[in-house]
C-alpha positions as CSV (number, residue, x, y, z in Angstrom):
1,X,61.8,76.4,197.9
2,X,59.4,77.5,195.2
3,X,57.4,74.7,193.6
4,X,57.1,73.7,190.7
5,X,54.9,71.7,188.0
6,X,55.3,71.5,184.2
7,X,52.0,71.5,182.5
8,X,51.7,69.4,178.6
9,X,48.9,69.3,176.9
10,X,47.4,68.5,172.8
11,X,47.8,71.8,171.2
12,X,44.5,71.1,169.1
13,X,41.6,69.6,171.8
14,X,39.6,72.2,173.5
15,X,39.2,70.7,176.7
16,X,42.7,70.7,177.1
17,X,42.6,73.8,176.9
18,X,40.0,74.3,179.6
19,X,41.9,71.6,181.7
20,X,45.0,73.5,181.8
21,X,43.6,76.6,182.3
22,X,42.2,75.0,185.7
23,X,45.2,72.8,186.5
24,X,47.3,76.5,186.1
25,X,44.3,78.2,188.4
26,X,44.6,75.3,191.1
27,X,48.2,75.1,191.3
28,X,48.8,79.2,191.8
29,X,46.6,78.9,194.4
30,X,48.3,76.6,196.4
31,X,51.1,78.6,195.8
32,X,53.0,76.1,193.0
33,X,54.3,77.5,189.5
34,X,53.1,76.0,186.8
35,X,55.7,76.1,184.0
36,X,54.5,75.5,180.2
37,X,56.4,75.5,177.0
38,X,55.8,78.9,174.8
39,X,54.6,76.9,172.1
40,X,51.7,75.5,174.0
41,X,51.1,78.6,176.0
42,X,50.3,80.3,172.3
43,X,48.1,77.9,171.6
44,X,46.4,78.1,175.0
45,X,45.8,82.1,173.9
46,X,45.3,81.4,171.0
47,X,41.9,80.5,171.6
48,X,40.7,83.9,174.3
49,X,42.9,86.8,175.8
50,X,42.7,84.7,178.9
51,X,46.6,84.3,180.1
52,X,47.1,82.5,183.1
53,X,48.0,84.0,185.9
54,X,51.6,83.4,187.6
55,X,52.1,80.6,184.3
56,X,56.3,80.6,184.2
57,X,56.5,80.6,180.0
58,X,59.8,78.9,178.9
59,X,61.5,78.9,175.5
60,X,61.0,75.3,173.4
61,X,64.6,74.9,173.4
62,X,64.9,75.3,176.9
63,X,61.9,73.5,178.1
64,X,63.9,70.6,179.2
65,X,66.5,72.0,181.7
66,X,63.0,73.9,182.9
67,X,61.3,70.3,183.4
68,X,64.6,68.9,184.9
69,X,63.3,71.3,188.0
70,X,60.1,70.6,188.2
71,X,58.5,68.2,190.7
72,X,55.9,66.7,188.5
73,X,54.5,66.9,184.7
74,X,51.1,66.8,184.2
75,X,50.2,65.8,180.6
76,X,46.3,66.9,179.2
77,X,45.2,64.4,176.8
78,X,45.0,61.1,175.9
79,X,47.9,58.1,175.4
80,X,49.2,59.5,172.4
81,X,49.9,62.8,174.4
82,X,51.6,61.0,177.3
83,X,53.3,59.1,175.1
84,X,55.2,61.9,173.3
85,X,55.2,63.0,176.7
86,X,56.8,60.5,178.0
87,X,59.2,60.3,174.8
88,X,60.8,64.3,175.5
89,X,60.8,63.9,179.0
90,X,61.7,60.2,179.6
91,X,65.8,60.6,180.6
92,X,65.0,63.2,183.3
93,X,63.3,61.3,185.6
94,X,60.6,63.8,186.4
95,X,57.6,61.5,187.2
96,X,54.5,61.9,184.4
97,X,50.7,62.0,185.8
98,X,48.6,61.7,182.8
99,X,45.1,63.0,182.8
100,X,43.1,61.7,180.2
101,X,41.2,63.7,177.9
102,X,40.9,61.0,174.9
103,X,39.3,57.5,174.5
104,X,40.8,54.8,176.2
105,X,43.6,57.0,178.4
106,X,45.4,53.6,179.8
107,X,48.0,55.6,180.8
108,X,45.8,58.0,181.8
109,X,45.8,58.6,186.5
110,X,42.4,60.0,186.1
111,X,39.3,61.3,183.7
112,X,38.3,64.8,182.7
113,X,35.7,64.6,185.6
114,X,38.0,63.9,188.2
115,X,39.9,67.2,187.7
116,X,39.6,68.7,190.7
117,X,40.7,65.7,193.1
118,X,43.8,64.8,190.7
119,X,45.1,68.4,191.3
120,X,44.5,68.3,194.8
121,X,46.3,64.7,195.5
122,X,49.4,65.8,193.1
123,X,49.4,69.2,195.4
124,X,49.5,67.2,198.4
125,X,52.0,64.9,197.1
126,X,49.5,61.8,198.0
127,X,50.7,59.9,194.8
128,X,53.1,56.8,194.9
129,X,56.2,56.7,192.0
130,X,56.0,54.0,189.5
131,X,59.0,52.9,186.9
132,X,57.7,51.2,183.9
133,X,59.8,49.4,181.7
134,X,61.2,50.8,177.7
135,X,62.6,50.0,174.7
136,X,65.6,50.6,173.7
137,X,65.8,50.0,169.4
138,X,68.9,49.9,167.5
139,X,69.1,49.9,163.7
140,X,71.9,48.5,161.9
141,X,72.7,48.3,158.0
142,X,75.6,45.7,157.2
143,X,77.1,46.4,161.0
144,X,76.8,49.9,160.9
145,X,74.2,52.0,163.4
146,X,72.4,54.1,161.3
147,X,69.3,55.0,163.9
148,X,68.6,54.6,167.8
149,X,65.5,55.4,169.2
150,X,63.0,54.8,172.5
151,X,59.8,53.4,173.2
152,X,57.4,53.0,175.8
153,X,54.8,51.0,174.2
154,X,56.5,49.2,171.1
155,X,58.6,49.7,168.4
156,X,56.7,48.4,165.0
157,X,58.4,47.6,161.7
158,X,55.8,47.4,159.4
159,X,55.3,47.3,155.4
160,X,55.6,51.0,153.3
161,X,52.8,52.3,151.2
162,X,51.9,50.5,148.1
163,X,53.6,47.4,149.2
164,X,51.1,44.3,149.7
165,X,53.3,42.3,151.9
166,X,57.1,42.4,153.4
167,X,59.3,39.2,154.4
168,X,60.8,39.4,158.1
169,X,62.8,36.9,160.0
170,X,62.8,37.2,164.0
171,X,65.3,36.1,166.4
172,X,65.9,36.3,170.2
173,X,69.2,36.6,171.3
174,X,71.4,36.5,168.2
175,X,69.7,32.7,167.5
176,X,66.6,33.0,164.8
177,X,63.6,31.5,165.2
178,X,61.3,32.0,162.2
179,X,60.9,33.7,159.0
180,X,57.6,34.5,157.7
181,X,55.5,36.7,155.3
182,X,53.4,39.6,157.1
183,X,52.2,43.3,157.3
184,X,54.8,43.9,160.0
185,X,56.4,42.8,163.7
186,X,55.6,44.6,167.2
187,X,57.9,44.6,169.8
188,X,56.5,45.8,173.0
189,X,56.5,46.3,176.4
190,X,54.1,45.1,179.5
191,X,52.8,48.7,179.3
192,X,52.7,47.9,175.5
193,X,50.8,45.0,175.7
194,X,47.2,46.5,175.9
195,X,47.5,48.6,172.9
196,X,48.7,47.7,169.2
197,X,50.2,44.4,170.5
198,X,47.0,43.4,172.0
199,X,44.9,45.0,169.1
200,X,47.6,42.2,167.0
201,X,46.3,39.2,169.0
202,X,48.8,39.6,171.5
203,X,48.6,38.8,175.4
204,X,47.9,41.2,177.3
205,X,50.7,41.5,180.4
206,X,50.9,43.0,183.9
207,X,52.4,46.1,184.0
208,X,54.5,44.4,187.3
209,X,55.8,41.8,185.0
210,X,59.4,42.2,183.5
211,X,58.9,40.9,179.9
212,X,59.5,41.8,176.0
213,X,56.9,40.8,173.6
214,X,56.9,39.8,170.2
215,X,53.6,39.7,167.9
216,X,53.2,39.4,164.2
217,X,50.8,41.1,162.2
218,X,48.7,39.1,159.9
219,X,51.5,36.6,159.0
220,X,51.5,34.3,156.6
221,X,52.7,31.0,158.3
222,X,51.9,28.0,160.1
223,X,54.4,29.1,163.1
224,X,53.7,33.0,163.8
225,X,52.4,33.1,167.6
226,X,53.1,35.9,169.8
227,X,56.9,35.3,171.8
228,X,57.3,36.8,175.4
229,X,60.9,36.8,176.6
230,X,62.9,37.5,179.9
231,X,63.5,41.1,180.0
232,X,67.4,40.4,179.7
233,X,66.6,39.2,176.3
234,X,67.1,41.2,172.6
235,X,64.6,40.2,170.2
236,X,65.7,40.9,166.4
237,X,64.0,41.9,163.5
238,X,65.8,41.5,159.8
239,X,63.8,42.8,156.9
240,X,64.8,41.8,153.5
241,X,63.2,43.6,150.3
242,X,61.9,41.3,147.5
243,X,61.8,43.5,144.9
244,X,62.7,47.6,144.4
245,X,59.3,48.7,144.9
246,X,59.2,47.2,148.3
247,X,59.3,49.0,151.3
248,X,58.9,48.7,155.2
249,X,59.1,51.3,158.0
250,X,59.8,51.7,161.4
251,X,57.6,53.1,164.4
252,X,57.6,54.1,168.4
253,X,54.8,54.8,169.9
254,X,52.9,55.8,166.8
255,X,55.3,58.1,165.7
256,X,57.2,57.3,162.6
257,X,61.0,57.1,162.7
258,X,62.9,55.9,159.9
259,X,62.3,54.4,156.2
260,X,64.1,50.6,156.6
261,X,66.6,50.1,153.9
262,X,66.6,46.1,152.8
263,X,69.0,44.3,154.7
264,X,67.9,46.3,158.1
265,X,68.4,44.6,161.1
266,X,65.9,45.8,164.1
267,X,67.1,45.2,167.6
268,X,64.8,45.8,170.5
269,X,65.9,45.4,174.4
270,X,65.2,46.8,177.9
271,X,66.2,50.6,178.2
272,X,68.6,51.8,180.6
273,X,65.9,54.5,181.0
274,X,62.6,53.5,182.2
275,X,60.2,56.1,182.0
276,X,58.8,57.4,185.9
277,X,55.1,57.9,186.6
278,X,52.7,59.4,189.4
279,X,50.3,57.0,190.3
280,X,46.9,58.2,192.3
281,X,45.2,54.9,191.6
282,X,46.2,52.2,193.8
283,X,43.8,49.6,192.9
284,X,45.1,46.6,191.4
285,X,45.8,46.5,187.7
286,X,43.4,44.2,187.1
287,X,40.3,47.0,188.1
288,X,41.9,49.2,185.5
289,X,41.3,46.5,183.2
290,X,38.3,46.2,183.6
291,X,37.3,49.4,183.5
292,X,38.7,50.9,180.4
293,X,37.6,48.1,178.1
294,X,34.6,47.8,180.1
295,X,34.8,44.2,180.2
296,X,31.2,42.3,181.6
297,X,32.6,40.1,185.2
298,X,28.7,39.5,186.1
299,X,28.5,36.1,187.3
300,X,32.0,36.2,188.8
301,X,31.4,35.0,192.9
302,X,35.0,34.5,194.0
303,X,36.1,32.9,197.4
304,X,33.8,34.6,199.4
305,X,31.2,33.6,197.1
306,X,29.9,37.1,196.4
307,X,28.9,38.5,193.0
308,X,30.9,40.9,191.5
């Protein structure tokens, strides 16, 4: 049977551009399809004449039942590539290798520099499959569902333009537990933890741990800390308007999804659909740590008594 790997990449970055000219190169010549969407293959043309060879181009509307038979996607760019990534492609179960093209890239398998090697381990299938936890968010208005959406990393409700300050309450499992003045509420994720939540003061939680996470940004209150949960839990969010001119909005993974009306009620719990990844680094997460925030562990001996 033919292989086959979808190739995603951000439309506007040049090196993705060279990066998926490459990945398409390696993979035809170890005799694997790459497939790309026909929006992203324009913009890969775009640029030169330069058409990939043996590329299998597939219709926007159809790139998902194309994906559905594909053995991996590779996403080019950084998290908030593999995020939307992971967003479109989440309920197939098709694992996601991210190659990191950004800043950061914590979601990233590998760097730019590693190209080569990344290609070559996905092509010999020397990759172990990793299910990290979601969101699933529900909004309701006076009992009625009037949005639904998924997350990987958090869902945010946070004040509108123009508005200084918004009023939420937050509770955990239909009981409330505080109401306080703020700029907004993050509900995350483990895999969440180490980017808006943690930028918010949160803790920062291994990806292994089964956990939802609550942190409030810049509240106004003596009782405001960061809440982690059992990942059976639903944490709530109510918003309440003060005034007309008021506003608040929701957000997943950086992308925005819904103006909240007053009276909203935000409802955050584990997703029946986990999101699958490809993971070439088997080092221990706390490595990772380490190394994206470059973090200084000089003067760490451990039990052997050895510097680091």
């Amino acid at each position: 049977m033919t292989r086959r790997m979808l190739i995603d990449l951000h439309p506007r970055r040049e090196n993705a551009r060279m990066a998926a000219e490459a990945v398409c190169a390696a993979l035809g010549a170890n005799d694997i399809v790459p497939v790309m969407s026909r929006s992203a293959h324009d913009v890969l043309c775009s640029y030169d004449d330069a058409r990939p060879n043996g590329t299998e181009i597939v219709d926007d509307d159809r790139l998902l039942a194309a994906a559905e038979d594909c053995e991996l996607i590779i996403v080019l760019g950084g998290d908030g590539t593999i995020l939307r990534a992971a967003e479109r492609f989440h309920t197939l179960g098709v694992p996601v290798v991210g190659i990191n093209l950004g800043h950061v890239g914590f979601l990233a398998e590998s760097e730019s520099a590693d190209l080569d090697e990344t290609v070559r381990r996905l092509v010999d299938r020397d990759y172990d499959i990793e299910q990290r936890m979601a969101l699933d968010i529900t909004v309701r208005l006076e009992g009625r569902i009037i949005h639904r959406a998924w997350a990987l990393n958090e869902a945010t409700v946070e004040k509108g333009p123009r508005t200084q300050m918004i009023e939420l309450s937050v509770g955990i499992d239909d009981r409330p537990v505080s109401t306080f003045g703020c700029d907004g509420a993050i509900l995350a994720t483990p895999t969440g933890s180490t980017a808006y939540a943690f930028s918010a003061g949160g803790p920062i939680v291994w990806p292994d741990v089964e956990a939802l996470l609550m942190v409030p940004i810049s509240a106004h209150a003596l009782f405001a800390e960061p809440l982690v949960t059992g990942p059976s839990s639903v944490i709530a969010v109510e918003y309440r308007a003060r005034h007309a001119e008021e506003s608040a909005v929701l957000w997943c993974d950086g992308r925005e999804e819904i103006g909240l009306p007053s009276r909203s009620h935000i409802e955050a719990c584990r997703s029946a659909q986990p999101l699958t990844l490809a993971r070439i680094q088997r080092g221990p997460f706390t490595d990772r740590l380490v190394r994206k925030f470059q973090l200084p562990v000089d003067g760490w001996r451990g039990p052997a008594g050895e510097t680091a």
